[in-house]
C-alpha positions in Angstrom: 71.6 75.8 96.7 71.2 77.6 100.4 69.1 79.3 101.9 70.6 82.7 101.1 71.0 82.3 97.5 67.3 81.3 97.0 66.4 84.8 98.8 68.1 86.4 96.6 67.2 85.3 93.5 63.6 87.0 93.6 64.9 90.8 94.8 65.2 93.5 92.4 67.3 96.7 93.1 63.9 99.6 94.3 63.0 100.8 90.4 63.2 97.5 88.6 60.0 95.2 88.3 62.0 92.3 86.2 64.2 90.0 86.9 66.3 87.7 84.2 64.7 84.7 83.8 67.3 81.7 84.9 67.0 79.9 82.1 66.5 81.1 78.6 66.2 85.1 77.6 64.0 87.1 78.8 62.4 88.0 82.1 60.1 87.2 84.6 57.6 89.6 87.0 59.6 90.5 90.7 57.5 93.0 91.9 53.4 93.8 92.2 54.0 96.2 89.3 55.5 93.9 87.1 52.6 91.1 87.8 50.1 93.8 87.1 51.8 95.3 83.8 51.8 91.8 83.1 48.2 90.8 83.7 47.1 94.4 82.1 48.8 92.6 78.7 47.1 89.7 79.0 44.1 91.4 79.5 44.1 93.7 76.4 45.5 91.3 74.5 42.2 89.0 75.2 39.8 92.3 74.8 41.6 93.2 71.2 41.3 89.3 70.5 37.9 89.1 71.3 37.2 92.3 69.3 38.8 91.0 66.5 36.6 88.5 66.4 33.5 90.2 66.1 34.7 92.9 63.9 37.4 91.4 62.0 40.9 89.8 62.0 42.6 93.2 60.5 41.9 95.0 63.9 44.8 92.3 65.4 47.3 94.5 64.2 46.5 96.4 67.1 48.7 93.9 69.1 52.1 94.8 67.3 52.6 97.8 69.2 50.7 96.3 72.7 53.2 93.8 72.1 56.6 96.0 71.1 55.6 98.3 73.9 55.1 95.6 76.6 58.6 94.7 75.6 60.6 97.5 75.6 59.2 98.1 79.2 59.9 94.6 80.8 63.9 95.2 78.7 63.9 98.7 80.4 62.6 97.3 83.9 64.4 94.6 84.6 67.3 94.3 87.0 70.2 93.1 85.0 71.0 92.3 81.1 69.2 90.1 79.1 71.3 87.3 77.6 70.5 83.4 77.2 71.2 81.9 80.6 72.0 78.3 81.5 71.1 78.2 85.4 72.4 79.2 88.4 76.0 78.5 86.6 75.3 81.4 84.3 77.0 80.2 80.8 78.1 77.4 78.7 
């Protein structure tokens, strides 16, 4: 792989905060805002977890929605489709 194409891989187009992962479905963070969004996930999801814990398992339902939300945002944010990807190559 050169030089160039390794660049390239972590840019997004200004507006996006995801890219597609390069292997698998999904995405991964690009940006500050998308490391942030994602640590501010991680970081309720602990809080409800831990609140759950005291106060009962029922209040982990609270992480459906955290969860669907997170999502929908990283889908809507990221910088290209999401499909399962085999590598650089693309498909198999």
């Amino acid at each position: 792989m050169s030089g160039r194409q390794a660049q390239g891989r972590g840019r997004v187009r200004p507006g996006y905060w995801f890219r597609p992962k390069l292997y698998g479905l999904g995405a991964t963070p690009a940006t500050w805002q998308g490391w942030v969004l994602t640590a501010a996930l991680a970081a309720i999801a602990i809080a409800v977890a831990r609140l759950a814990e005291a106060r009962g398992a029922a209040l982990l339902v609270l992480l459906v929605p955290l969860i669907a939300g997170f999502i929908w945002l990283v889908h809507a944010k990221t910088d290209g489709a999401w499909r399962w990807r085999w590598g650089p190559g693309g498909g198999r």
